[in-house]
Backbone and ligand atoms as CSV (ligand in chain L), in Angstrom:
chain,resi,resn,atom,element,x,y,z
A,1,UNK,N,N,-1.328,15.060,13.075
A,1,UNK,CA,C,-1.445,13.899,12.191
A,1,UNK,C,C,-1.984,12.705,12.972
A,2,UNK,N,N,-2.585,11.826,12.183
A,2,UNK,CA,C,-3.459,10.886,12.758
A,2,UNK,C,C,-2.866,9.285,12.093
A,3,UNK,N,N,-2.530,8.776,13.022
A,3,UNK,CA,C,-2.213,7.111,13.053
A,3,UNK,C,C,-3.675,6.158,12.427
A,4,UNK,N,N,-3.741,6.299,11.115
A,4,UNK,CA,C,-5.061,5.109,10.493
A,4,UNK,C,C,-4.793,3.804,10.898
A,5,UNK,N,N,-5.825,2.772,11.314
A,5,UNK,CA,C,-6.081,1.470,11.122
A,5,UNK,C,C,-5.684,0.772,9.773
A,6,UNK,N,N,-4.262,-0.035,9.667
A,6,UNK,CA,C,-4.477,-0.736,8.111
A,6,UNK,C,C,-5.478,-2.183,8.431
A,7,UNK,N,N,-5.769,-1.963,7.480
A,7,UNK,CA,C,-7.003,-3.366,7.416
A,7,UNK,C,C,-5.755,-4.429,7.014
A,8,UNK,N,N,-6.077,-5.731,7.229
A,8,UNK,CA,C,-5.097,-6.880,7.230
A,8,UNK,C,C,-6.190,-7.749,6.163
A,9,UNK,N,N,-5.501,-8.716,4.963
A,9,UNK,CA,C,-5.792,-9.540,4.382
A,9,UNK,C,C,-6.625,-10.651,5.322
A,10,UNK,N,N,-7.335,-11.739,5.204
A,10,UNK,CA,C,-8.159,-11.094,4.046
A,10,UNK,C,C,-9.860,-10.145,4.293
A,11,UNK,N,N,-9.630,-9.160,4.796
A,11,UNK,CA,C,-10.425,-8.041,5.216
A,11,UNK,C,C,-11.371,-7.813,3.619
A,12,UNK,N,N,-12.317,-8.103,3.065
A,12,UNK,CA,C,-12.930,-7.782,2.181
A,12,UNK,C,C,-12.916,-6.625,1.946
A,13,UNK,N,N,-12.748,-5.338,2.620
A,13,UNK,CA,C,-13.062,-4.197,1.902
A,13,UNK,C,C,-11.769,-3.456,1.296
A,14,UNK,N,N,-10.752,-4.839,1.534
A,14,UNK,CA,C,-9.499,-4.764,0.996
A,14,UNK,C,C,-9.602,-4.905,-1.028
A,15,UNK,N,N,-10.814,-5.436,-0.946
A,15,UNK,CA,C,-11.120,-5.728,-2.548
A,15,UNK,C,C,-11.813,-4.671,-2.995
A,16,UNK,N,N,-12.191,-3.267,-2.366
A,16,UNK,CA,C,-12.987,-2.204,-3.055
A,16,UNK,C,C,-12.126,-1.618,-3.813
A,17,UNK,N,N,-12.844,-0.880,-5.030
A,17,UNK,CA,C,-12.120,-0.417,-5.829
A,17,UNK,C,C,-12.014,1.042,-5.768
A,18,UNK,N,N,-10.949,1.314,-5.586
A,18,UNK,CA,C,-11.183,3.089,-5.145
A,18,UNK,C,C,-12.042,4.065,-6.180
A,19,UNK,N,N,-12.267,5.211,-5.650
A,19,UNK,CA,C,-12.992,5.863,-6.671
A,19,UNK,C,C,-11.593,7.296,-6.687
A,20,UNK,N,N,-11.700,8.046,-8.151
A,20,UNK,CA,C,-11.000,9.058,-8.387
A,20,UNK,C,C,-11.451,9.995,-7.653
A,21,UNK,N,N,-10.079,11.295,-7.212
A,21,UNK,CA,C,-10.156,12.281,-6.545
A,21,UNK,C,C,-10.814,13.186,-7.620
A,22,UNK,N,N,-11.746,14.286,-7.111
A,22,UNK,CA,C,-12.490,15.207,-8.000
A,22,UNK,C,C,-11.928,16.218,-7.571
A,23,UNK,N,N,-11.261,16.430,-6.327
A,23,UNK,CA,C,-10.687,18.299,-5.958
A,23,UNK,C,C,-9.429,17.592,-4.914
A,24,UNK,N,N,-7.777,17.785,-4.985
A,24,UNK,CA,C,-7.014,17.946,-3.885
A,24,UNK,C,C,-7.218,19.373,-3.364
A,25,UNK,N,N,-7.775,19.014,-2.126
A,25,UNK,CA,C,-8.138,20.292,-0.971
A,25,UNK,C,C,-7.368,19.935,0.169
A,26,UNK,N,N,-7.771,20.796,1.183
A,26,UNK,CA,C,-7.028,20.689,2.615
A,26,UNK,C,C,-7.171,19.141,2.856
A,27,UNK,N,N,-8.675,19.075,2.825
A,27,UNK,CA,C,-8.712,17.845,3.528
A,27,UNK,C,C,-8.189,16.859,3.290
A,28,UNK,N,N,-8.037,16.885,1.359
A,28,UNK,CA,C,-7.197,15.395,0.861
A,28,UNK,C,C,-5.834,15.419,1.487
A,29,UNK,N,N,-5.127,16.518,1.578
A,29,UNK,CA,C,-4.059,16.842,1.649
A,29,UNK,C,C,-3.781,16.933,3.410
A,30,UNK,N,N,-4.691,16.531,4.536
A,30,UNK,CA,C,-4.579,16.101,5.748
A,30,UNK,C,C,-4.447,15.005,5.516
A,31,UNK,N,N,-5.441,14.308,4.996
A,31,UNK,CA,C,-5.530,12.554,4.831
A,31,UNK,C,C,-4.071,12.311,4.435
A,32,UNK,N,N,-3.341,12.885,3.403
A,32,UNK,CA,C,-1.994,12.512,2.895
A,32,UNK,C,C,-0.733,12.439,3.960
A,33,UNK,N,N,-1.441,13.676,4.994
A,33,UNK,CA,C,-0.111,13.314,5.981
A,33,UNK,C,C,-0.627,12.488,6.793
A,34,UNK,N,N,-1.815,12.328,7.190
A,34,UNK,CA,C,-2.158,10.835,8.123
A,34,UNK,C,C,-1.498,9.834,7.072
A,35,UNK,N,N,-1.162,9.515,6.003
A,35,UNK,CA,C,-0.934,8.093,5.060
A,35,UNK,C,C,0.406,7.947,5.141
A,36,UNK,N,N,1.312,9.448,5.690
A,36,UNK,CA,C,2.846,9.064,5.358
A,36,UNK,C,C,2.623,9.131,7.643
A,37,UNK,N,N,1.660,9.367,7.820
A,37,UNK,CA,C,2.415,9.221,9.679
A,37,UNK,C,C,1.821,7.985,9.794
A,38,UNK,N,N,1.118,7.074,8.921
A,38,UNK,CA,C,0.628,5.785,9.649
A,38,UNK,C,C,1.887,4.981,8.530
A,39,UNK,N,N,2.137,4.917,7.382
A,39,UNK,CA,C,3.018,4.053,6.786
A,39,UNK,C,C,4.122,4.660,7.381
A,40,UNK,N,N,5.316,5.637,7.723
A,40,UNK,CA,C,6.560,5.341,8.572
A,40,UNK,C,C,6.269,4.478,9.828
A,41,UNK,N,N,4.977,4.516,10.813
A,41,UNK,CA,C,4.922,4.564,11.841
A,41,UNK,C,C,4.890,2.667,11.698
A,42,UNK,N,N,4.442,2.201,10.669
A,42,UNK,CA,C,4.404,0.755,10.247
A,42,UNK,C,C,5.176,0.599,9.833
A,43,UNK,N,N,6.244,1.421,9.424
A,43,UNK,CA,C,7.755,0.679,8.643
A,43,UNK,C,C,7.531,0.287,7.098
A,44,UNK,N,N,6.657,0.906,6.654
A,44,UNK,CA,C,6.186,0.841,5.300
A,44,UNK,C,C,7.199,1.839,4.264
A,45,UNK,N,N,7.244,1.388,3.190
A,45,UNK,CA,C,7.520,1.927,2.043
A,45,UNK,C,C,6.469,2.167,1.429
A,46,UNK,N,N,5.617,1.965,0.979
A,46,UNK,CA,C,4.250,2.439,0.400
A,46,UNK,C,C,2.987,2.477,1.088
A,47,UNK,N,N,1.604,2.806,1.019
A,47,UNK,CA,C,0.448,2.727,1.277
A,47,UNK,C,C,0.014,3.463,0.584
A,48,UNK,N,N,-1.293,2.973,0.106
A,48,UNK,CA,C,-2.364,2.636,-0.297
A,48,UNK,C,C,-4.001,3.499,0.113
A,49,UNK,N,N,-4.751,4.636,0.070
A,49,UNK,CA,C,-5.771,4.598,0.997
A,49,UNK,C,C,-6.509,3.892,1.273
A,50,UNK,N,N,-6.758,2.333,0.232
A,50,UNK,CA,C,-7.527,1.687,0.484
A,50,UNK,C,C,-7.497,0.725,1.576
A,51,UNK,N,N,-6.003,0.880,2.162
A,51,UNK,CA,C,-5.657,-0.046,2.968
A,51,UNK,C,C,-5.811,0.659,4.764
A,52,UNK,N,N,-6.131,1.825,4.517
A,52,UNK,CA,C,-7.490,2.380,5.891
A,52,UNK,C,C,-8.360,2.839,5.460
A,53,UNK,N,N,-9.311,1.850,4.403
A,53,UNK,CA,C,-10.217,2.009,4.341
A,53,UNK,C,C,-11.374,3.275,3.677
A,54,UNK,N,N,-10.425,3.591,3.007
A,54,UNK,CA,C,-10.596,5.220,2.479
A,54,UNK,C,C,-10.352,4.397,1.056
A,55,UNK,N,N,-11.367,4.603,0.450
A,55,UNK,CA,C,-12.018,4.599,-1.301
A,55,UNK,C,C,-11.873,5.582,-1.944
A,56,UNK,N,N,-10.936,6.207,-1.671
A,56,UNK,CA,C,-10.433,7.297,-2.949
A,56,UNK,C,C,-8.698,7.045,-3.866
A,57,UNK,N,N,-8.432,7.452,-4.924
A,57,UNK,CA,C,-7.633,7.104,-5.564
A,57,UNK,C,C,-6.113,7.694,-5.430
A,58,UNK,N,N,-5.400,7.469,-4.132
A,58,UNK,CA,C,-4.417,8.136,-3.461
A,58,UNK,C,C,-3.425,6.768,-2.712
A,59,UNK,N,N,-2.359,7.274,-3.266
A,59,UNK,CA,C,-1.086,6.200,-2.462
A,59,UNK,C,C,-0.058,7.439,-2.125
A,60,UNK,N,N,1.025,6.633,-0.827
A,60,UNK,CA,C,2.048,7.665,-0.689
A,60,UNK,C,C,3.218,6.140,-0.756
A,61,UNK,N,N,4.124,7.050,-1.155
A,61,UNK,CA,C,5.606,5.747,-1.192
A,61,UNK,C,C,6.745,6.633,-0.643
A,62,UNK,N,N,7.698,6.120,0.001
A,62,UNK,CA,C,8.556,6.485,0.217
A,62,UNK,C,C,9.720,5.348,0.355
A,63,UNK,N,N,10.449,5.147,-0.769
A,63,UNK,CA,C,11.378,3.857,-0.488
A,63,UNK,C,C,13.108,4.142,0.053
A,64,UNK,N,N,13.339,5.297,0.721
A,64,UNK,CA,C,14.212,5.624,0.884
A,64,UNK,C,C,15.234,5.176,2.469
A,65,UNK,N,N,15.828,4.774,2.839
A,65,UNK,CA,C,16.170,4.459,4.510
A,65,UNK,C,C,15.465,6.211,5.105
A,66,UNK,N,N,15.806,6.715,4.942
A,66,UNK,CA,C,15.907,8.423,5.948
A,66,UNK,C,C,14.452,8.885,5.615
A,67,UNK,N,N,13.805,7.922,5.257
A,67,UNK,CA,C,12.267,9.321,4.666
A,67,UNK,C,C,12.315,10.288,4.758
A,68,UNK,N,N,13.368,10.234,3.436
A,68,UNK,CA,C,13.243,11.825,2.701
A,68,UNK,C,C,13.092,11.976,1.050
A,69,UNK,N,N,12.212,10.826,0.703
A,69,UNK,CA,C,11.881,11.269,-0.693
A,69,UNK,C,C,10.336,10.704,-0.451
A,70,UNK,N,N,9.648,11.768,0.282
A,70,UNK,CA,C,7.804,11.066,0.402
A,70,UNK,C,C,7.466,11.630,-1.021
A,71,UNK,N,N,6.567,10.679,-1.530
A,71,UNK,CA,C,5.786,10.833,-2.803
A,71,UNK,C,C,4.436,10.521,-2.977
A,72,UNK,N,N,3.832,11.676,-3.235
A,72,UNK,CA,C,2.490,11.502,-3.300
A,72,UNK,C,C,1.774,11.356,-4.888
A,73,UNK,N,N,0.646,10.507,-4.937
A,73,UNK,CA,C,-0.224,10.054,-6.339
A,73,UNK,C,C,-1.485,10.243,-6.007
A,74,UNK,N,N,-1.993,10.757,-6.608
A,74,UNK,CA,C,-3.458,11.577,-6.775
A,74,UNK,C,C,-4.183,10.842,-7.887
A,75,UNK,N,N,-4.845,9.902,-8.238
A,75,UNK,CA,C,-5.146,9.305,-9.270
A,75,UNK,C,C,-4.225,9.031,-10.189
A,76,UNK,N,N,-3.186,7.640,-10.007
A,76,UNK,CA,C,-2.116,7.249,-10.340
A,76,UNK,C,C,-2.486,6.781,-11.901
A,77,UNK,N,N,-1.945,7.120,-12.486
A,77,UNK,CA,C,-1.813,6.080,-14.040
A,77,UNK,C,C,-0.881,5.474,-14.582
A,78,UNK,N,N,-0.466,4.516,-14.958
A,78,UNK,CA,C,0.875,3.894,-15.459
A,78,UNK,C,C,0.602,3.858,-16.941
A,79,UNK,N,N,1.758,5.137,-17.222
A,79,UNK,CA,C,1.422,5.056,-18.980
A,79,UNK,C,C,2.266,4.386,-19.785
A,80,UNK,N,N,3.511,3.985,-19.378
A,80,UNK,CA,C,4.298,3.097,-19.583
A,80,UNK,C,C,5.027,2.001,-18.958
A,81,UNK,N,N,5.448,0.743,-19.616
A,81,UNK,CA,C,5.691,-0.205,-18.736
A,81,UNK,C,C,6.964,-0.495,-19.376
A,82,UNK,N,N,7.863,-1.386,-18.853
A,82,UNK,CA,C,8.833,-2.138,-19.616
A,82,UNK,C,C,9.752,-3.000,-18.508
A,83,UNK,N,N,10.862,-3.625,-19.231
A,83,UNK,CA,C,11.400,-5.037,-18.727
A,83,UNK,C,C,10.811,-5.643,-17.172
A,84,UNK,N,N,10.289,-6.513,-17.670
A,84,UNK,CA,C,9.421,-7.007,-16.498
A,84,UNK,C,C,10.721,-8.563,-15.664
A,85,UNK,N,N,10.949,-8.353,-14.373
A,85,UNK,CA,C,11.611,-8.831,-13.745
A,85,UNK,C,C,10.759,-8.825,-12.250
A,86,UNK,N,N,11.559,-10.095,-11.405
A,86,UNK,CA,C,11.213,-10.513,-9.845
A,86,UNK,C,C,11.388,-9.734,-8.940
A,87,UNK,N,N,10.664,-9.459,-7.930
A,87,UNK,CA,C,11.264,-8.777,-7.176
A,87,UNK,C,C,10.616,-9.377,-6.053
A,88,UNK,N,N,11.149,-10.047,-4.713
A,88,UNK,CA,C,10.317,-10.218,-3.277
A,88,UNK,C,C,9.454,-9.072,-2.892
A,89,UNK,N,N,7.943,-8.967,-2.244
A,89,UNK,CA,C,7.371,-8.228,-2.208
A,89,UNK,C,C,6.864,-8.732,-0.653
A,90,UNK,N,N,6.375,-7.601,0.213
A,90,UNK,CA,C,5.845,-7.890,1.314
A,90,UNK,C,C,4.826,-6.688,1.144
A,91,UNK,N,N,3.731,-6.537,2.442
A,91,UNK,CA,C,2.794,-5.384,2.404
A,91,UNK,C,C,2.537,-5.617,3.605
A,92,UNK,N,N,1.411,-3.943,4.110
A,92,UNK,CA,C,1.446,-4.130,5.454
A,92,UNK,C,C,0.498,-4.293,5.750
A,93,UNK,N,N,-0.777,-4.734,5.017
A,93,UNK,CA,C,-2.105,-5.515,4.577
A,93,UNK,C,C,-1.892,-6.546,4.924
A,94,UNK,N,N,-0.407,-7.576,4.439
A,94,UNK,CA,C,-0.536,-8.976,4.816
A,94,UNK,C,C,0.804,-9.526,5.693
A,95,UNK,N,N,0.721,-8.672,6.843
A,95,UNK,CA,C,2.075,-8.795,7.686
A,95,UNK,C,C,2.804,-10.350,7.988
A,96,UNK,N,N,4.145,-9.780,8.238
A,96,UNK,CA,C,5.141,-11.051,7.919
A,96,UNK,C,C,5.096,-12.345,6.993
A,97,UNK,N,N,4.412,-12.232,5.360
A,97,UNK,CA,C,4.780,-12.835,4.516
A,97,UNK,C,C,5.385,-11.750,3.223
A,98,UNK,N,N,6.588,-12.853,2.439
A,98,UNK,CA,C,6.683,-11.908,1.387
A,98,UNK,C,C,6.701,-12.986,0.265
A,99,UNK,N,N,6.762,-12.801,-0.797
A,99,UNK,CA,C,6.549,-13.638,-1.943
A,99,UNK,C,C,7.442,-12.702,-3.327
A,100,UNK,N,N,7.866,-13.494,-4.216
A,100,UNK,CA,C,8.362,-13.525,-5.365
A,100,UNK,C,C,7.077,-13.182,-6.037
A,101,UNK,N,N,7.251,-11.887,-6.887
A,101,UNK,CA,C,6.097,-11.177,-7.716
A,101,UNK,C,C,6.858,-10.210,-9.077
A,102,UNK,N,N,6.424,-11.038,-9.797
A,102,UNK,CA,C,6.697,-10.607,-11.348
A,102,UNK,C,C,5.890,-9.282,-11.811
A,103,UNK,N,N,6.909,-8.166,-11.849
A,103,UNK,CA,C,6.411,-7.126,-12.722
A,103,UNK,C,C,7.457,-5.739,-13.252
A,104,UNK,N,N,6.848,-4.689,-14.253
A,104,UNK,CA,C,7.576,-4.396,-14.621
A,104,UNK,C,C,8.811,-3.697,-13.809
A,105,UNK,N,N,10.199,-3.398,-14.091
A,105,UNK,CA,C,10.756,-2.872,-13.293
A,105,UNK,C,C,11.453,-1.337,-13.341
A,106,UNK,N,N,10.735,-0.779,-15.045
A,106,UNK,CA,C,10.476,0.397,-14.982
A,106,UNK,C,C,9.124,0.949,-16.005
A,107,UNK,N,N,8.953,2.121,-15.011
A,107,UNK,CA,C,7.362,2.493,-15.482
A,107,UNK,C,C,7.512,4.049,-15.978
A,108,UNK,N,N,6.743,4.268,-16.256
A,108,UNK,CA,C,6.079,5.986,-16.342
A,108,UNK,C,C,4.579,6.175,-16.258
A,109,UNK,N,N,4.739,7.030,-14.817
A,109,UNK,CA,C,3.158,7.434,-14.301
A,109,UNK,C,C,3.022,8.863,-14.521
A,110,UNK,N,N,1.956,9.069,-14.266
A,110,UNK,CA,C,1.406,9.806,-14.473
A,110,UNK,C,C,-0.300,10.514,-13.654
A,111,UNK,N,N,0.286,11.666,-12.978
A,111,UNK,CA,C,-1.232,11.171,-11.370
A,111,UNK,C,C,-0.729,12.681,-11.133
A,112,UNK,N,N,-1.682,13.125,-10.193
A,112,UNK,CA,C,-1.531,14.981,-9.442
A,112,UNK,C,C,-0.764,14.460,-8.665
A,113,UNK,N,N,-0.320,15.995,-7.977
A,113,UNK,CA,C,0.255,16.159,-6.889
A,113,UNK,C,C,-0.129,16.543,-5.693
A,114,UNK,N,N,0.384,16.582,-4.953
A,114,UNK,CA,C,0.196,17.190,-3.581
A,114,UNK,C,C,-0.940,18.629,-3.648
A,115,UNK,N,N,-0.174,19.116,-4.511
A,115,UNK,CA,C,-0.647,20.176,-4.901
A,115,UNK,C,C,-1.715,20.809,-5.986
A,116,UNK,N,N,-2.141,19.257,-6.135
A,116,UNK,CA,C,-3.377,19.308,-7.548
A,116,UNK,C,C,-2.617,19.036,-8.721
A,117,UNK,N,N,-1.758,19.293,-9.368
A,117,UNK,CA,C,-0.656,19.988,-10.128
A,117,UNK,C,C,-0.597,18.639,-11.021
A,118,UNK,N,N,-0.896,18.057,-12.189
A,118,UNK,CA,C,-0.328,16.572,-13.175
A,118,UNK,C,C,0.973,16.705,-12.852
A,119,UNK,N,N,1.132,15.496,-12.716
A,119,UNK,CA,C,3.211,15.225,-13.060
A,119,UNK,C,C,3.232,14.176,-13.998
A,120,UNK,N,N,4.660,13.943,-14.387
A,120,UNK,CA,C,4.829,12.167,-14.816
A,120,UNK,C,C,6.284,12.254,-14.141
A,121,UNK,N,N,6.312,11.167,-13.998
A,121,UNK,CA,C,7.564,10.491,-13.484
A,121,UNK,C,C,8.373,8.958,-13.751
A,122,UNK,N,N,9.180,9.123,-14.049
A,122,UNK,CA,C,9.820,7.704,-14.337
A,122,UNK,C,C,10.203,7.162,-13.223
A,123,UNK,N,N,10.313,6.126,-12.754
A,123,UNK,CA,C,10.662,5.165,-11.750
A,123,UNK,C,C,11.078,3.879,-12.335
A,124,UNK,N,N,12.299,3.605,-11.373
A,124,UNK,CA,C,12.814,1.970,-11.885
A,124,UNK,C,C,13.036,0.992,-10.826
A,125,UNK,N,N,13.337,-0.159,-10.750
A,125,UNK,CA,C,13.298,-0.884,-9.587
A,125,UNK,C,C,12.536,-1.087,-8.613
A,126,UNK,N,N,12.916,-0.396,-7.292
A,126,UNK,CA,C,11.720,-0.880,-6.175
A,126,UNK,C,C,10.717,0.120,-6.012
A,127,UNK,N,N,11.258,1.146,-6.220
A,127,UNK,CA,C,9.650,2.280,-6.168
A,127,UNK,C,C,9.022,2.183,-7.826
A,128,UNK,N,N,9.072,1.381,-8.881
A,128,UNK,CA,C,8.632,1.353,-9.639
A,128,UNK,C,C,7.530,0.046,-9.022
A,129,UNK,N,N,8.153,-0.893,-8.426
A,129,UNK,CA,C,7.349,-2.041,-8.320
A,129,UNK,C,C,6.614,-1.363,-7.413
A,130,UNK,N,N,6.367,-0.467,-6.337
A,130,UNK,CA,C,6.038,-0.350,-4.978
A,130,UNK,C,C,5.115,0.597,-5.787
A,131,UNK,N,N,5.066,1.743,-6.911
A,131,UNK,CA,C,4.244,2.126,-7.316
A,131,UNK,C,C,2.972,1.318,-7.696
A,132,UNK,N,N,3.222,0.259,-8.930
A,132,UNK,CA,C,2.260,-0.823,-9.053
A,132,UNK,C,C,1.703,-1.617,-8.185
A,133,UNK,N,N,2.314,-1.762,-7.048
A,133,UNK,CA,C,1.992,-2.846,-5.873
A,133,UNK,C,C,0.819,-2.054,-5.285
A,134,UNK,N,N,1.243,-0.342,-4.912
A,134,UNK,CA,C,-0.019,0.536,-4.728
A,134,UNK,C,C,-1.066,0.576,-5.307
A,135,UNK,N,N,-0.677,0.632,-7.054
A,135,UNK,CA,C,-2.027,1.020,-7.580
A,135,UNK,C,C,-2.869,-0.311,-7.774
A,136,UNK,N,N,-2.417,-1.506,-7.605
A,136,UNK,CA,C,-3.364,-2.719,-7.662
A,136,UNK,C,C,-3.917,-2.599,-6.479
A,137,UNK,N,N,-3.430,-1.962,-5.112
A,137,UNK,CA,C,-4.529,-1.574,-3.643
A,137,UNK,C,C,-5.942,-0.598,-4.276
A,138,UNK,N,N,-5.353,-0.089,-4.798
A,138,UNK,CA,C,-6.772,1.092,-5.434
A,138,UNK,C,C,-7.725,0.473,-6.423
A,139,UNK,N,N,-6.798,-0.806,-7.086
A,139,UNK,CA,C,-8.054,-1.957,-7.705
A,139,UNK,C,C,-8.647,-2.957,-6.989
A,140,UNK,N,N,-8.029,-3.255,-5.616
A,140,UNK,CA,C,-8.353,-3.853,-5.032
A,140,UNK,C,C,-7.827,-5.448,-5.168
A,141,UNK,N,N,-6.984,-4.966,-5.443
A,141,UNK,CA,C,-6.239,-6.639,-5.713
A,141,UNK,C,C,-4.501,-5.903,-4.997
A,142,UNK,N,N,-4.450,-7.464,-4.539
A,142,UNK,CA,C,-2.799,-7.743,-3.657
A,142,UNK,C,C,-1.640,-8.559,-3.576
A,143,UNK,N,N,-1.311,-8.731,-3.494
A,143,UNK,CA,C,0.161,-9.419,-3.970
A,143,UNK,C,C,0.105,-10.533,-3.865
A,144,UNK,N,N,-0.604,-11.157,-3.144
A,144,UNK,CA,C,-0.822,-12.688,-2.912
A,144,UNK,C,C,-1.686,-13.268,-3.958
A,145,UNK,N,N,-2.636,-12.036,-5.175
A,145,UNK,CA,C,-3.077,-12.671,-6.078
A,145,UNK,C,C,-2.412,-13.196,-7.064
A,146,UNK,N,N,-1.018,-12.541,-7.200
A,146,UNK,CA,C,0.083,-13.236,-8.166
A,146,UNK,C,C,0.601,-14.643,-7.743
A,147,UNK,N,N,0.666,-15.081,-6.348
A,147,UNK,CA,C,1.126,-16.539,-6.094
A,147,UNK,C,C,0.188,-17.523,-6.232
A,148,UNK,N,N,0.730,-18.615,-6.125
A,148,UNK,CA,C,-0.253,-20.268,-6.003
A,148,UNK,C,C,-1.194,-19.765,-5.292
A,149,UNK,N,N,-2.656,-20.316,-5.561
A,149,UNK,CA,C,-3.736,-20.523,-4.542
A,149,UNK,C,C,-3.234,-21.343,-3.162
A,150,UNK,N,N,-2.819,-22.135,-3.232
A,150,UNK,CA,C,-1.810,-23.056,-2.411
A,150,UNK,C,C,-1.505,-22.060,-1.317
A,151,UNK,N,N,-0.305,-21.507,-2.214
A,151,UNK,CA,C,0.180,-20.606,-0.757
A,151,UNK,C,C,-0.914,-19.737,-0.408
A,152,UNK,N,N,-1.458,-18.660,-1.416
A,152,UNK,CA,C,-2.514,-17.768,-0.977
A,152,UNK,C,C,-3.057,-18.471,0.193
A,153,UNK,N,N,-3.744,-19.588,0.486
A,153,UNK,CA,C,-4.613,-19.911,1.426
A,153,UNK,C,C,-3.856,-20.381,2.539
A,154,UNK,N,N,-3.021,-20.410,2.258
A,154,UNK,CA,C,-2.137,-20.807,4.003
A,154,UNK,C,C,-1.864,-19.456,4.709
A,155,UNK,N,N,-1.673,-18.837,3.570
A,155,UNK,CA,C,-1.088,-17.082,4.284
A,155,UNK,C,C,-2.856,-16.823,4.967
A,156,UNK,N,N,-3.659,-17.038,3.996
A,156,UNK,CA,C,-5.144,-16.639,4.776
A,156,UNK,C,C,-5.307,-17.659,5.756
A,157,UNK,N,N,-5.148,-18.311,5.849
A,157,UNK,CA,C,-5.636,-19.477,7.346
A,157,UNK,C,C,-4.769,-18.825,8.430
A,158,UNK,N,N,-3.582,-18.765,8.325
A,158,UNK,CA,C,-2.405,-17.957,9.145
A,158,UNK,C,C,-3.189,-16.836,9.590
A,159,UNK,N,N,-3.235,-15.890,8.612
A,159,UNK,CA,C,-3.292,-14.481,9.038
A,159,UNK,C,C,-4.795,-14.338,10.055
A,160,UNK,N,N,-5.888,-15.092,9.490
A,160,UNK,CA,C,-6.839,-15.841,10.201
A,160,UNK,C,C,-7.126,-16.023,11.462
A,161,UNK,N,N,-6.088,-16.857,11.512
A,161,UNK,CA,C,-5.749,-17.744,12.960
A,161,UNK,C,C,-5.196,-16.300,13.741
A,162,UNK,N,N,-4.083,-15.876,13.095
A,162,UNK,CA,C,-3.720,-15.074,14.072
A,162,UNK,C,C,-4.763,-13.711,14.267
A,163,UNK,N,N,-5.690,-13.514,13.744
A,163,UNK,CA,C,-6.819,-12.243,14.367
A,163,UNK,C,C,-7.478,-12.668,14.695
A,164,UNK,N,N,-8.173,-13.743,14.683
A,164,UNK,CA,C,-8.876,-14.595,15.635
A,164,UNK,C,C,-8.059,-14.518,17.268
A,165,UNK,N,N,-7.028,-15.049,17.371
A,165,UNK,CA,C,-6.220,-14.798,18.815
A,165,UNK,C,C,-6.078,-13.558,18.947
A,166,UNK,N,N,-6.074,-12.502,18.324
A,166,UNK,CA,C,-5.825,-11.272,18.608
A,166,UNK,C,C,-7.056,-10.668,19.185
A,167,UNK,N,N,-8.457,-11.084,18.800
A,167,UNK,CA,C,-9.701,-10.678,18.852
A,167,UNK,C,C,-10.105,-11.018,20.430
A,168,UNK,N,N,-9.617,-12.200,20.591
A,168,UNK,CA,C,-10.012,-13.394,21.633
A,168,UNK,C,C,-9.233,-13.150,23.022
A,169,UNK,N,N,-7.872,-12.313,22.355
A,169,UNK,CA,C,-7.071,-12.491,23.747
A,169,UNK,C,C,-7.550,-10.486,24.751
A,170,UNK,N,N,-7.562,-10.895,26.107
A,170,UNK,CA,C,-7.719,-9.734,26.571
A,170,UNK,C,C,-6.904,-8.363,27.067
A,171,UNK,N,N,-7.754,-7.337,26.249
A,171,UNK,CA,C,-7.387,-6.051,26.557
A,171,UNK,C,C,-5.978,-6.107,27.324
A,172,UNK,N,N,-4.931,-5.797,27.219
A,172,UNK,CA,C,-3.909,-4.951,27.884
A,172,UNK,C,C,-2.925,-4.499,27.079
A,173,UNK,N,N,-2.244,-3.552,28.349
A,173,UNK,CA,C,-1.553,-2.427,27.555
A,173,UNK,C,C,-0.222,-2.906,26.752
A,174,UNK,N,N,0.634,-2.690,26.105
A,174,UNK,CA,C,1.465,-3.466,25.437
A,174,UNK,C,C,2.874,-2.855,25.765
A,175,UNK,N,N,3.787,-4.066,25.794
A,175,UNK,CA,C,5.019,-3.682,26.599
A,175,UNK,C,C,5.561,-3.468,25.827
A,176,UNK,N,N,6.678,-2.400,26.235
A,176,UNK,CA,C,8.067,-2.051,25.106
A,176,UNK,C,C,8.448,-3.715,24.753
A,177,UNK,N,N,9.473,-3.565,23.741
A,177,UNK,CA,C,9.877,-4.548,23.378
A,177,UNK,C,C,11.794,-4.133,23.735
A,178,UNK,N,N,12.151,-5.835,24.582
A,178,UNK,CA,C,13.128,-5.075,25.197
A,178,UNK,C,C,14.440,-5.736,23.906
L,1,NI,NI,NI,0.539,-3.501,0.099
């Protein structure tokens, strides 16, 4: 398994819009375990393919402490929505901010499987939101489009500033953290 690059806000090709899977084969189904070994390896609950850069219509979530409920979406659809409530949201597109984001807090999707295979599934609460939070990555829109422009642009000057110093500062190896 292979550790992907997540692209960081505001990375433009963070705004492409994925395109639908036409065959789950080996290969989609490698890419899927690179998506759950780069989101544990980030401390993620969800990702996105669009968020390494891969334009196809695939998220993996796993909102569990023990990752042991990985879930895979193959061209996700949300066929139902209902009681829409707050929930704090963070992503690993736009590291160390999180924001208050209004949406529903239970759904029914509907997307392949792992295995090619349609499912539907009901979800409520945080993997319901973390589902939607995904499939707006595959439209190309992100969580910071629900807040003030206000804040939006401080989180982008921030996030900014800080890859700019990241770009600027030199090569070395990186220390445990003690
Ligand atoms: Ni995200």
């Amino acid at each position: 398994m292979t550790r992907l690059a997540i692209l960081e806000y505001p990375d433009p090709r963070l705004r492409t819009r994925a395109q639908p899977v036409a065959h789950v084969d080996d290969e989609l189904r490698k890419f899927v375990d690179d998506l759950f070994e780069t989101m544990y390896a980030a401390k993620g609950i969800g990702l996105a393919a669009t968020q390494v850069n891969v334009h196809k219509r695939v998220l993996v979530t796993d909102v569990s402490e023990n990752h042991d409920q990985p879930l895979v979406f193959v061209n996700p659809e949300i066929i139902a929505k209902d009681c829409v409530g707050t929930m704090q949201e963070g992503c690993l597109s736009v590291p160390g901010y999180y924001e208050d984001v209004n949406r529903a807090q239970k759904i029914r999707v509907r997307a392949l499987g792992r295995d090619g295979q349609p499912f539907e599934m009901d979800a409520e609460g945080l993997l319901a939101v973390c589902i939607q939070h995904e499939i707006d990555h595959l439209d190309g829109k992100l969580f910071v489009d629900y807040i003030s422009e206000l804040k939006r642009t401080r989180i982008r000057r921030k996030l900014e500033k800080e890859q700019r110093a990241r770009a600027d500062a030199p090569a070395r190896p990186r220390q445990p953290a003690l």
